[in-house]
VMD Tcl script that builds the backbone (N, CA, C; Angstrom):
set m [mol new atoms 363]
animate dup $m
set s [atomselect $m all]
$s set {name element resname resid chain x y z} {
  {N N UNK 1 A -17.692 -102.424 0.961}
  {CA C UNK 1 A -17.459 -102.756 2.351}
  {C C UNK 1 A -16.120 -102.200 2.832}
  {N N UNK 2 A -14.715 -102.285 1.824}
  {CA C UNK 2 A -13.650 -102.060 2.628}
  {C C UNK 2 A -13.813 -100.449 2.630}
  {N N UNK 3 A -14.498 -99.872 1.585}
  {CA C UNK 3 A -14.313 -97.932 1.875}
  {C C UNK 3 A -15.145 -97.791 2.915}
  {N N UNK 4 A -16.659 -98.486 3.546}
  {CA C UNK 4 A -17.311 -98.209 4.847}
  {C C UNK 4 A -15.858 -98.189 6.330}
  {N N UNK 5 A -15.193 -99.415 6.219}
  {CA C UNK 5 A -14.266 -99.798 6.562}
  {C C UNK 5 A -13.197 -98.649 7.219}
  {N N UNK 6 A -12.736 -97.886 6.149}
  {CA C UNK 6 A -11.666 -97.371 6.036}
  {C C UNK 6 A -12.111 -95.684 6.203}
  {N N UNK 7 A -13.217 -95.687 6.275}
  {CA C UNK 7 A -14.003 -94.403 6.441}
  {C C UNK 7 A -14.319 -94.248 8.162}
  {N N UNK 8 A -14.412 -95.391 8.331}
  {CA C UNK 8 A -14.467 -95.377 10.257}
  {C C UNK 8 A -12.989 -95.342 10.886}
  {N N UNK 9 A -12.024 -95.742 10.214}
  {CA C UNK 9 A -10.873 -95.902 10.430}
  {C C UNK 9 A -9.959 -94.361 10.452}
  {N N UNK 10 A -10.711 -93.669 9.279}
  {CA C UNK 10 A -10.373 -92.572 9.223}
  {C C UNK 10 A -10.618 -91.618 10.370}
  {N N UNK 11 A -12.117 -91.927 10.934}
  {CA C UNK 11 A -12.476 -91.187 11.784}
  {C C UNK 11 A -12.207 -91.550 13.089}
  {N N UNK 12 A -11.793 -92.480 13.172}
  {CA C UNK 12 A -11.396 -93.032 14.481}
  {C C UNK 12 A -9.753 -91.976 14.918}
  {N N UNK 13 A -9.269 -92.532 13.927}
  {CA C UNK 13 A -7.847 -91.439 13.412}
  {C C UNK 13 A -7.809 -90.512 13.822}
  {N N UNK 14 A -8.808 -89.569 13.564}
  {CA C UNK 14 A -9.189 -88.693 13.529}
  {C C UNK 14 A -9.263 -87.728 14.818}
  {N N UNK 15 A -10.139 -88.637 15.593}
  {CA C UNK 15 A -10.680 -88.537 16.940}
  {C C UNK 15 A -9.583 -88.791 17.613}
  {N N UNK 16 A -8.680 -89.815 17.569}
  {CA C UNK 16 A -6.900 -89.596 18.294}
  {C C UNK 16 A -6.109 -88.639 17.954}
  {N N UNK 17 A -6.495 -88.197 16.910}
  {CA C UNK 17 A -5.513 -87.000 16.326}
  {C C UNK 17 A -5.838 -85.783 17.488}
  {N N UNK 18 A -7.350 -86.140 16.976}
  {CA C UNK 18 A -7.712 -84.332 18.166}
  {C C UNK 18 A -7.538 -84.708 19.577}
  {N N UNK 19 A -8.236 -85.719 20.133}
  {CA C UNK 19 A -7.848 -85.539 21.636}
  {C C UNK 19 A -6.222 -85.303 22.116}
  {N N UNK 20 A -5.151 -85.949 21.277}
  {CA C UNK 20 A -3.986 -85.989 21.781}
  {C C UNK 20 A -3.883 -84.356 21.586}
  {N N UNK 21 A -4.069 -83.478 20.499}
  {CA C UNK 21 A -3.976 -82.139 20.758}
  {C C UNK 21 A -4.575 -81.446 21.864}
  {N N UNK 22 A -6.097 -81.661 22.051}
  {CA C UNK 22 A -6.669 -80.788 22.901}
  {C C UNK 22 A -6.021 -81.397 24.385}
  {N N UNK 23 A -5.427 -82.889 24.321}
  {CA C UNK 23 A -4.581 -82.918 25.458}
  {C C UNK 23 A -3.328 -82.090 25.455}
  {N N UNK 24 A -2.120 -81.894 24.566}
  {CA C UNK 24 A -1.251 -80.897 24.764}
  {C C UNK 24 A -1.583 -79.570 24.979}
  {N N UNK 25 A -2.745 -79.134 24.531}
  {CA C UNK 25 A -2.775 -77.633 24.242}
  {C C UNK 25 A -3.584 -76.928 26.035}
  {N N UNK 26 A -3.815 -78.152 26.205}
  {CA C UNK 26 A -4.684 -78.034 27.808}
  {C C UNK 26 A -3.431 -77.298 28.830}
  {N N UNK 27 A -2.370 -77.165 28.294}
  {CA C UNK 27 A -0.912 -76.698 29.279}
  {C C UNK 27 A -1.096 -75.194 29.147}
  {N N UNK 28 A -1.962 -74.988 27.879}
  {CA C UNK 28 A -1.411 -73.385 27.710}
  {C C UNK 28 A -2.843 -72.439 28.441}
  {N N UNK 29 A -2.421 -72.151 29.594}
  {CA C UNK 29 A -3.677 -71.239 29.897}
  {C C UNK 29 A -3.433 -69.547 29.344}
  {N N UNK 30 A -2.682 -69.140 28.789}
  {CA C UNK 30 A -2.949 -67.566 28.265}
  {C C UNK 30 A -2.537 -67.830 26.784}
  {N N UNK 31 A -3.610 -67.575 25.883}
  {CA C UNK 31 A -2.844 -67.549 24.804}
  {C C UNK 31 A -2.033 -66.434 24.177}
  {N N UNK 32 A -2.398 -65.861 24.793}
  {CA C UNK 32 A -1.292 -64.150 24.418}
  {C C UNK 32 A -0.403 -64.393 24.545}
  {N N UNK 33 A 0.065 -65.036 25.735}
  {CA C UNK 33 A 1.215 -65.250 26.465}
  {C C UNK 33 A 2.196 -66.059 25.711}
  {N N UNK 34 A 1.041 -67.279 25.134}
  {CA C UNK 34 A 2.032 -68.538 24.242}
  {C C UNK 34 A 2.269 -67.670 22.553}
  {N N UNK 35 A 1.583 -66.611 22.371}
  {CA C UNK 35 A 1.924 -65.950 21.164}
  {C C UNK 35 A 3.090 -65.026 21.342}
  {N N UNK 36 A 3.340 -64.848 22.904}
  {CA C UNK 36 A 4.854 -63.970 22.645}
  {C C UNK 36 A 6.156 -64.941 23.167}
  {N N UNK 37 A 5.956 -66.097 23.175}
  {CA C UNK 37 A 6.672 -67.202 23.585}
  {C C UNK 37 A 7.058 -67.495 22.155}
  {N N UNK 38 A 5.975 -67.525 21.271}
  {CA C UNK 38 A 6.360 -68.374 19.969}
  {C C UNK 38 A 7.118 -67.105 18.853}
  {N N UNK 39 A 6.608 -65.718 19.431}
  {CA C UNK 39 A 7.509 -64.681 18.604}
  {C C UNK 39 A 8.904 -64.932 19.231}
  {N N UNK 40 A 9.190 -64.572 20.379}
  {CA C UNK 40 A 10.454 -64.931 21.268}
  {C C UNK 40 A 11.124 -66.310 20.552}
  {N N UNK 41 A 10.880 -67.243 20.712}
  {CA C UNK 41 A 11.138 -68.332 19.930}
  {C C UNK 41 A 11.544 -68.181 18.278}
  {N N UNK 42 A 10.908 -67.707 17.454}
  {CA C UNK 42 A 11.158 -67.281 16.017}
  {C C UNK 42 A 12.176 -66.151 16.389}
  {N N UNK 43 A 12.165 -65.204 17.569}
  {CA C UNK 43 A 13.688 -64.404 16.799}
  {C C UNK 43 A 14.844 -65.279 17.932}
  {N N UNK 44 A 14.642 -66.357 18.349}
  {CA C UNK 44 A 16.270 -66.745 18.705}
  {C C UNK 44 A 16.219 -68.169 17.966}
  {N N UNK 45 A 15.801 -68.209 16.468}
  {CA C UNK 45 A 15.904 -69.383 15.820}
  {C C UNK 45 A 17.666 -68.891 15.799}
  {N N UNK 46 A 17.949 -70.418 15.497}
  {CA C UNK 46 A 19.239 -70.529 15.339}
  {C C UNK 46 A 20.441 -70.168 16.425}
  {N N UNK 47 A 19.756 -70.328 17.526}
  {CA C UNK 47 A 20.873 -70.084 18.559}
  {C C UNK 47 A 20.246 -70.964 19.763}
  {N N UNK 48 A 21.265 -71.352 20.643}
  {CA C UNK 48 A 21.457 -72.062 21.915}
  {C C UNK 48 A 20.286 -71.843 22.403}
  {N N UNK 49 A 19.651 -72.849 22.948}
  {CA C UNK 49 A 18.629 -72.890 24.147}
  {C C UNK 49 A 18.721 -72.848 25.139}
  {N N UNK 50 A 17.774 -71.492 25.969}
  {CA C UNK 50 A 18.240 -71.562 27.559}
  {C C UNK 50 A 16.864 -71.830 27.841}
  {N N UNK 51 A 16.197 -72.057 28.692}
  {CA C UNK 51 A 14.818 -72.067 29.111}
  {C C UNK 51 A 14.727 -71.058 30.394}
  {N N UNK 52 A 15.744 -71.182 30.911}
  {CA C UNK 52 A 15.652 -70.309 32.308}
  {C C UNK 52 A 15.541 -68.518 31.924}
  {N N UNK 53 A 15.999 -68.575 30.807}
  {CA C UNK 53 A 16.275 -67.214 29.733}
  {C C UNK 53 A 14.865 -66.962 28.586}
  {N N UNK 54 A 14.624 -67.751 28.640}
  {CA C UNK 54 A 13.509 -67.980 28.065}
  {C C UNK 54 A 12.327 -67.273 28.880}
  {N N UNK 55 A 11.912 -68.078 30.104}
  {CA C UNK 55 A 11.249 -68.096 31.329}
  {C C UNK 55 A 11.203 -66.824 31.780}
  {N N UNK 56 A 12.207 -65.967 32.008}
  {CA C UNK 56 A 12.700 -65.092 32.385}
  {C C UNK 56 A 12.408 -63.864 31.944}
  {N N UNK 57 A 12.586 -63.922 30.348}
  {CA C UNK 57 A 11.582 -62.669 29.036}
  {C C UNK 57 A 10.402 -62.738 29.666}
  {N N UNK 58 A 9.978 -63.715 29.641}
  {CA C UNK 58 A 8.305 -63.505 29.596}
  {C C UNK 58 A 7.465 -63.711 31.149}
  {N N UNK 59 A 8.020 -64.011 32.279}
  {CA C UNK 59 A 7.816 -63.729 33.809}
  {C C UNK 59 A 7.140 -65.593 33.918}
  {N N UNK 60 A 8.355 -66.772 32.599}
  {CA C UNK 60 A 7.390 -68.216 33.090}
  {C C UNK 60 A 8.421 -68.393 33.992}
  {N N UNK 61 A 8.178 -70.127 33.932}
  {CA C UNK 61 A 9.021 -70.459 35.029}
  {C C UNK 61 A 10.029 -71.328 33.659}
  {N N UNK 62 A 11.351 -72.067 33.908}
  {CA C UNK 62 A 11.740 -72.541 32.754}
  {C C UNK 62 A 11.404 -73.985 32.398}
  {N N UNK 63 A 10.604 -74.529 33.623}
  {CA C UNK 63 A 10.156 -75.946 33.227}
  {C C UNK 63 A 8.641 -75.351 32.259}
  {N N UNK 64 A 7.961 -74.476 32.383}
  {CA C UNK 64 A 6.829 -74.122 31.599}
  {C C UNK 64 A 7.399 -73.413 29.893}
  {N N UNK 65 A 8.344 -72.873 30.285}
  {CA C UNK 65 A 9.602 -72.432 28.593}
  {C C UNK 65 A 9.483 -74.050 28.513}
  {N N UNK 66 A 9.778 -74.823 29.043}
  {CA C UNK 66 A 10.675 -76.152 28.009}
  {C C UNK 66 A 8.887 -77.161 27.632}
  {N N UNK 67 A 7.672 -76.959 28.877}
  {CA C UNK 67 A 6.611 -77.618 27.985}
  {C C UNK 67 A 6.113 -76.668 26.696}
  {N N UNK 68 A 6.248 -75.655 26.762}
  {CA C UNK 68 A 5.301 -74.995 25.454}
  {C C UNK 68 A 6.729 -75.175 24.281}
  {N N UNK 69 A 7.658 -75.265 24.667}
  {CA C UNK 69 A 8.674 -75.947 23.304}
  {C C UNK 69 A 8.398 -77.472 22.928}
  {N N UNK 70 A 7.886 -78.105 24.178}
  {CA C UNK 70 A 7.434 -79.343 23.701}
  {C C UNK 70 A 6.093 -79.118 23.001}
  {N N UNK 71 A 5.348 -78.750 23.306}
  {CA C UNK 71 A 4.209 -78.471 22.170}
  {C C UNK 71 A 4.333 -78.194 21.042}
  {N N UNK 72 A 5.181 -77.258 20.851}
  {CA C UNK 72 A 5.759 -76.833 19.671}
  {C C UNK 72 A 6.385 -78.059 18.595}
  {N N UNK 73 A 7.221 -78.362 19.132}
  {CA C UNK 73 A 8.010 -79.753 18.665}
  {C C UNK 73 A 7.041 -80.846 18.308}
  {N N UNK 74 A 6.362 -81.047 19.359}
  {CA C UNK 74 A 5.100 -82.223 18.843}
  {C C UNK 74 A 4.048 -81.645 18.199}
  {N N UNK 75 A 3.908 -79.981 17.628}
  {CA C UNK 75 A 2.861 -80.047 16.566}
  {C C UNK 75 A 3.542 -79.533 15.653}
  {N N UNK 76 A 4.970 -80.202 15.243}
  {CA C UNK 76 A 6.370 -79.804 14.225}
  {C C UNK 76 A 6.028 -78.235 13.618}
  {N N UNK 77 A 6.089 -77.198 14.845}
  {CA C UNK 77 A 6.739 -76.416 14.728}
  {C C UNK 77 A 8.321 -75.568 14.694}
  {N N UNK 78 A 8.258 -76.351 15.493}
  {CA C UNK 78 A 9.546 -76.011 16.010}
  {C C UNK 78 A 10.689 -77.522 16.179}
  {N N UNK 79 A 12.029 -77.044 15.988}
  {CA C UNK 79 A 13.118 -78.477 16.154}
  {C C UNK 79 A 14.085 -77.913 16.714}
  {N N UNK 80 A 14.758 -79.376 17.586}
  {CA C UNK 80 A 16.173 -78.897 18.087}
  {C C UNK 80 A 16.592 -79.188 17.447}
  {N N UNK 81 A 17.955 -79.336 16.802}
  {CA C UNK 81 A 19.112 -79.938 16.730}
  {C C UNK 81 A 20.419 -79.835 17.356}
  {N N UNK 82 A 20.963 -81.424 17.922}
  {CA C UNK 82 A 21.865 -81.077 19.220}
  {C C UNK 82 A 22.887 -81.022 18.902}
  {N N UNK 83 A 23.587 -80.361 19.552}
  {CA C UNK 83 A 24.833 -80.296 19.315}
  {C C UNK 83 A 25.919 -80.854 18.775}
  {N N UNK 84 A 26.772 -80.347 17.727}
  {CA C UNK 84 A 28.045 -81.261 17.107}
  {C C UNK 84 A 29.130 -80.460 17.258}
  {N N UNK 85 A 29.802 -81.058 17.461}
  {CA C UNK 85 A 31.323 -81.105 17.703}
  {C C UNK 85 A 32.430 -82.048 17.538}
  {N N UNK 86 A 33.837 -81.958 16.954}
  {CA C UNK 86 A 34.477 -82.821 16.892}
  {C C UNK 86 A 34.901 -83.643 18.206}
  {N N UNK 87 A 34.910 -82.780 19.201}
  {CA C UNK 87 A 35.037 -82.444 20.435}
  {C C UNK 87 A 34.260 -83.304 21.165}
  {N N UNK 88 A 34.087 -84.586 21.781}
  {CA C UNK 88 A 33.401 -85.220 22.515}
  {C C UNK 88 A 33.029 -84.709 23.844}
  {N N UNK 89 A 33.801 -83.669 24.540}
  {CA C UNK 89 A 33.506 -83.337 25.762}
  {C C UNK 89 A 32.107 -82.173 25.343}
  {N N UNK 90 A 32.436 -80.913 23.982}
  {CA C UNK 90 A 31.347 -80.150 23.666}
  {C C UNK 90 A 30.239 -80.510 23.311}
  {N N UNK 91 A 30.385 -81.695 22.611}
  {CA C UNK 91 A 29.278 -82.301 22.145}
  {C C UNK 91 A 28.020 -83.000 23.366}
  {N N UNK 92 A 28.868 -83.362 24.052}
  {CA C UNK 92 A 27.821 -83.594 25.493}
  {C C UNK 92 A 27.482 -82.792 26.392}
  {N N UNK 93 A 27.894 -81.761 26.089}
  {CA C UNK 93 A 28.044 -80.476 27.283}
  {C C UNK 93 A 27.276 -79.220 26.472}
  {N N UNK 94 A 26.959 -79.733 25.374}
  {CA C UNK 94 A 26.351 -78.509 24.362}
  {C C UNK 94 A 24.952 -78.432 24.470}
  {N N UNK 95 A 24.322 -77.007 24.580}
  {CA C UNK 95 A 22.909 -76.749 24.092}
  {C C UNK 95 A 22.417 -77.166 22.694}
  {N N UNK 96 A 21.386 -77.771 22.454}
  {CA C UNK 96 A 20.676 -77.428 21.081}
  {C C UNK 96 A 20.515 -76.483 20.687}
  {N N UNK 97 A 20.304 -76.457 19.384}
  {CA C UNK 97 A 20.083 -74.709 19.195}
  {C C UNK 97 A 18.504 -75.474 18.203}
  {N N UNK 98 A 17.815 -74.315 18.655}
  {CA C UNK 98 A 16.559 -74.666 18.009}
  {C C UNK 98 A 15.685 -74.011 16.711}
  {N N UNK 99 A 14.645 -74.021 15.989}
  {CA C UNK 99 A 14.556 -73.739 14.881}
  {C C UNK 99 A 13.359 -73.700 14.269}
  {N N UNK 100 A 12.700 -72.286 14.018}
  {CA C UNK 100 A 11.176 -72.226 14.134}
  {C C UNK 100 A 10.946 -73.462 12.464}
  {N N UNK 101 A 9.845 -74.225 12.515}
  {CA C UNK 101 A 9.539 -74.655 10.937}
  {C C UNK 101 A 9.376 -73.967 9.834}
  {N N UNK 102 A 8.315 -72.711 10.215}
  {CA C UNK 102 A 7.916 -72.379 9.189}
  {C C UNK 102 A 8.291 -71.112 9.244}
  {N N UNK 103 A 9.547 -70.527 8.552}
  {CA C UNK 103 A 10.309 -69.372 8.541}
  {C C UNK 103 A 9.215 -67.983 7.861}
  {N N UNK 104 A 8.402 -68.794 6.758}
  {CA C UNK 104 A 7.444 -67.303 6.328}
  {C C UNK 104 A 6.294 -67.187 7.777}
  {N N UNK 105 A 5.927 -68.062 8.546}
  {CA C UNK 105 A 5.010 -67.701 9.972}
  {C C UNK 105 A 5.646 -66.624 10.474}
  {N N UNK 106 A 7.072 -66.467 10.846}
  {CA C UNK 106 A 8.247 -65.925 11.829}
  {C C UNK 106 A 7.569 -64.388 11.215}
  {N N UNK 107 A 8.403 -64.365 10.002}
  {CA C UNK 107 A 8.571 -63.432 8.789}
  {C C UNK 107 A 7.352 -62.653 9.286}
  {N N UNK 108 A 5.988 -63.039 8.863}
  {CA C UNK 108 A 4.433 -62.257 8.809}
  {C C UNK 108 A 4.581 -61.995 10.268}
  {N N UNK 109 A 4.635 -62.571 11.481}
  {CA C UNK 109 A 4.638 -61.872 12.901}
  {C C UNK 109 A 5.452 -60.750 13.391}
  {N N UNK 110 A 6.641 -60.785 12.328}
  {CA C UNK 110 A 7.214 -59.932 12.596}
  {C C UNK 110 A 6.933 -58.618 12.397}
  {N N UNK 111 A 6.524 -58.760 10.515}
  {CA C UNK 111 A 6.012 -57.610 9.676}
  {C C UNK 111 A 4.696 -57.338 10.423}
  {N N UNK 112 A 3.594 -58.195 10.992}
  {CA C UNK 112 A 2.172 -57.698 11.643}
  {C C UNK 112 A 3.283 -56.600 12.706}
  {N N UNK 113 A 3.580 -56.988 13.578}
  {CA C UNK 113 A 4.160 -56.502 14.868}
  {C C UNK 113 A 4.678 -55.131 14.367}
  {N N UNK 114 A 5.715 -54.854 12.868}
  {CA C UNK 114 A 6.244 -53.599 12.635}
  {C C UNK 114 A 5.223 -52.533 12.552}
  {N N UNK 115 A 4.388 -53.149 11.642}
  {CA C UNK 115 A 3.016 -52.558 11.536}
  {C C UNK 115 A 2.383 -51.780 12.595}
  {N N UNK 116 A 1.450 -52.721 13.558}
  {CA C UNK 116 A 1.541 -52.265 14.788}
  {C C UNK 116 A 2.356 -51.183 15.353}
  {N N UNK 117 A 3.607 -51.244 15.536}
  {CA C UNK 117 A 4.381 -50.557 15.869}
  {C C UNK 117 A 4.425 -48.957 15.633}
  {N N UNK 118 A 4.386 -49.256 14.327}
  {CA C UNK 118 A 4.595 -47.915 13.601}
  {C C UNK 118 A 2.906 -46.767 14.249}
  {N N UNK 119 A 1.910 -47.744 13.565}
  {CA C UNK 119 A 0.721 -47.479 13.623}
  {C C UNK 119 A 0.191 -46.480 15.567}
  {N N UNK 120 A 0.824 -47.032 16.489}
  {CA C UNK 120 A 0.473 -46.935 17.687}
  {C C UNK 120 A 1.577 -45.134 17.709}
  {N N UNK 121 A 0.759 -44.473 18.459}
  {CA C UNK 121 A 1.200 -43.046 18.715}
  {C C UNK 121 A 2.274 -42.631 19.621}
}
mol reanalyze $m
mol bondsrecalc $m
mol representation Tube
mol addrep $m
């Protein structure tokens, strides 16, 4: 009885797991678009976040840069971490700098892309 139990429980789980995705992912209407957002993103790991700069590479707007970083973040791709400083005024006045998860993903998009590169006449 408790594995019938825990087997509906699973799937119930389950079924919240996916709708809350196919609810975030409902933001992204081009996916090309969110694939050169997320390369863009992997080469400014480790540096300051602008969104308006962001927005700007790729012709979004920067409130649409800061939801597809929230997507990112909520399907732990991607992290900020905010700013430190000894400095109390920098520390509140500072960008995050942000940080793709999975550094070998970055790595292979890059190497596909050289590829490409080379390959095209």
């Amino acid at each position: 009885m408790a594995s019938g139990t825990s087997k509906e429980m699973e799937i119930k789980l389950t079924n919240v797991a996916r709708a809350s995705l196919e609810e975030l992912l409902a933001d992204v209407s081009d996916w090309q678009l969110f694939g050169r957002f997320f390369r863009l993103l992997g080469a400014l790991t480790t540096q300051e976040l602008n969104y308006s700069q962001l927005g700007r590479e790729l012709g979004l707007t920067p409130q649409t840069a800061r939801r597809w970083t929230d997507i990112l973040s909520a399907t732990y791709q991607w992290f900020e971490v905010p700013p430190y400083s000894g400095n109390t005024v920098k520390r509140v006045t500072g960008r995050p700098k942000g940080y793709v998860a999975d550094t070998g993903l970055i790595t292979q998009r890059k190497r596909a892309c050289r590829l490409r590169h080379r390959a095209s006449p």
